[in-house]
N, C-alpha and C positions, 0 to 999 in steps of 0.2 A: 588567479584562483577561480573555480570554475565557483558557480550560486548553487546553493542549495534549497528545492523546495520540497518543504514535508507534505503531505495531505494524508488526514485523519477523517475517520468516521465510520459509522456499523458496516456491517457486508449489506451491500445494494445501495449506500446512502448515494453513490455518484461519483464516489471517488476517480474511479478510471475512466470516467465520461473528462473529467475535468483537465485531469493530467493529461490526455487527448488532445483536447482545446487548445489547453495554453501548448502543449508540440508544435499542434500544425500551425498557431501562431509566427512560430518563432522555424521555420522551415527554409527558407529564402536564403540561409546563410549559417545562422549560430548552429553551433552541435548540441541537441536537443535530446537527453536518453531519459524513460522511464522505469526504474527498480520497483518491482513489486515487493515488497514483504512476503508475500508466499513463497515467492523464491527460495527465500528463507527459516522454513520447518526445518526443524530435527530431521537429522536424519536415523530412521526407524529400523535401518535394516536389521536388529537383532528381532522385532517382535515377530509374532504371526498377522497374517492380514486381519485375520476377529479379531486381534489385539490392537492392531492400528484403527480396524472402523471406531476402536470405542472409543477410542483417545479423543481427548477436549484440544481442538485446535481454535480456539477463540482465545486462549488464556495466554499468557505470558511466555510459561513455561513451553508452551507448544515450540515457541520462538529461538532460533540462532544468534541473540543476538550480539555472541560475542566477534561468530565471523563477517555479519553486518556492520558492524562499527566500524572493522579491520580491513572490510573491502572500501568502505564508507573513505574511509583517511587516507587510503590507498589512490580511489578516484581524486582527493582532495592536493596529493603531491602529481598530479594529473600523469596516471601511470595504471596502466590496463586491470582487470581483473578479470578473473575465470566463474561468473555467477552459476552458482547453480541449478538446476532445474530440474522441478519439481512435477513427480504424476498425481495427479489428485483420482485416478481412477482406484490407484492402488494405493494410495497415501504412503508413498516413498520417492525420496532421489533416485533423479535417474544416475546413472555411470557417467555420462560424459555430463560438461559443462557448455558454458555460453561464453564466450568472448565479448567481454565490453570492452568499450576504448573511454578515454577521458572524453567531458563533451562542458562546453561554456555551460549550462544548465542542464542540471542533475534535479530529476525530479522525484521523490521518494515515496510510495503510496500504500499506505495499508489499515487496519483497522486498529494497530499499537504503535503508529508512528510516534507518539509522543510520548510513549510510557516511558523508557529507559532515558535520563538525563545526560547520559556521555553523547545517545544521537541526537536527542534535541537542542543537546548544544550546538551541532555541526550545521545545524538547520538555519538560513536566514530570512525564510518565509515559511512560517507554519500556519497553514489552514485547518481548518475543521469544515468538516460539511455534516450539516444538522439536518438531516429528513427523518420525514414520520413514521413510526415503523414501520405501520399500515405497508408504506410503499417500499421502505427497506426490503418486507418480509418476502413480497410480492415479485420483486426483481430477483432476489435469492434463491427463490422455488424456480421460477424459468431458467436462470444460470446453471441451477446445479440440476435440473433435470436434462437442458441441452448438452450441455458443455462435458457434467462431470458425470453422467451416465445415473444418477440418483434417483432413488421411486420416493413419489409426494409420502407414503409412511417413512422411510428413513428421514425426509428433510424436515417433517414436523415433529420427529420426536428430538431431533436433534437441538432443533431452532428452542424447544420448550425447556429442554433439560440444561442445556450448553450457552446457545449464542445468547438467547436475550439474558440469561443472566450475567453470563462473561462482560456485556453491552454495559449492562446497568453498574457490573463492580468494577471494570477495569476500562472499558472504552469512554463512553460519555465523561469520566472522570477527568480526563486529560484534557477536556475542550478551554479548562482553567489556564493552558501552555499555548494557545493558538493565538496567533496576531490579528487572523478573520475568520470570524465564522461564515458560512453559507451556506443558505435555507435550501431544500429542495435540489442539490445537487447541481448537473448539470446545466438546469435551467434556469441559472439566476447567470444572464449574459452580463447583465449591468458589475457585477462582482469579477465576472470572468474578464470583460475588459481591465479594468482596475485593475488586476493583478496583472496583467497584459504589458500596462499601461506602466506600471512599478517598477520589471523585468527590464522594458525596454530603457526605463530611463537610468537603472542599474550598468547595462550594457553601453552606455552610451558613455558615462562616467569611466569604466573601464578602460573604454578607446582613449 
């Protein structure tokens, strides 16, 4: 049975820095895959695009996660899935899919990793990463001004109305499910070995 790890926290907290880390950790041999949670939006095709920009994707509801769980126990009887993928230019699935294969660690990262109790049960390493907003917010405005084509008026009115409260009622809430938190994201090494160090001795067990 392949391990399962969750990693939780706001959008910029470090998450994908970390899932990264422990990867190329573990690259020498074990099979190694990262699932984002975005992957995993609704799929919107019936609105209009002004109807998609307004939509709260910070909340729950934004979430698939019934085919997440499905693809979740699917990787767990180690047997492929089709993930889907997602534009965030236009806030819609694309048509085609992604091909994942099973892999010894499964790494699962998004800002509701731990909301739904059927995935956190699948979960045997649940993290949280606790960084300051301050530098949440700050990482957030460069990502989605690079990445998602976004002008700084869209991503502050967004961040005011949406994410930091979504943050406060629905994210932060869950750090109550975590086995470890970690400060500052990707830069607390001493954390990031540990987990390293946990994985490896899981894998070793296995053998």
């Amino acid at each position: 049975m392949p391990l399962f790890i969750g990693i939780a926290g706001g959008s910029g907290s470090g998450k994908t820095t970390i899932a990264r880390k422990i990867k190329k950790s573990f690259s020498k041999g074990e099979r190694v895959i990262i699932l984002e949670m975005d992957s995993y939006y609704k799929d919107l095709h019936g609105k209009s695009f002004e109807e998609r920009e307004k939509n709260n994707y910070d909340i729950p509801d934004a979430l698939d996660f019934e085919l997440l769980e499905k693809q979740l126990k699917t990787l767990l009887e180690n047997k492929p899935i089709q993930k889907p993928v997602y534009d965030f230019t236009i806030h819609l699935r694309k048509d085609e899919t992604e091909l994942v294969e099973p892999a010894d660690i499964i790494i699962l990262e998004g800002i509701l990793t731990f909301h739904k109790k059927e995935i956190r049960d699948l979960l045997d390493i649940r993290i949280f990463v606790d960084t300051d907003a301050d530098i949440r917010l700050l990482r957030r405005i460069r990502r989605d001004m690079e990445q998602r084509g976004r002008s700084f008026e869209e991503i502050r009115e967004r961040y005011s109305c949406m994410v930091r409260p979504a943050y406060r009622d629905f994210v932060k809430p869950t750090i109550q499910h975590s086995h470890l938190v970690i400060p500052e994201g990707g830069q607390d090494f001493v954390a990031i070995d540990m987990i390293v160090s946990k994985i490896t001795h899981w894998l070793m067990e296995k053998k």
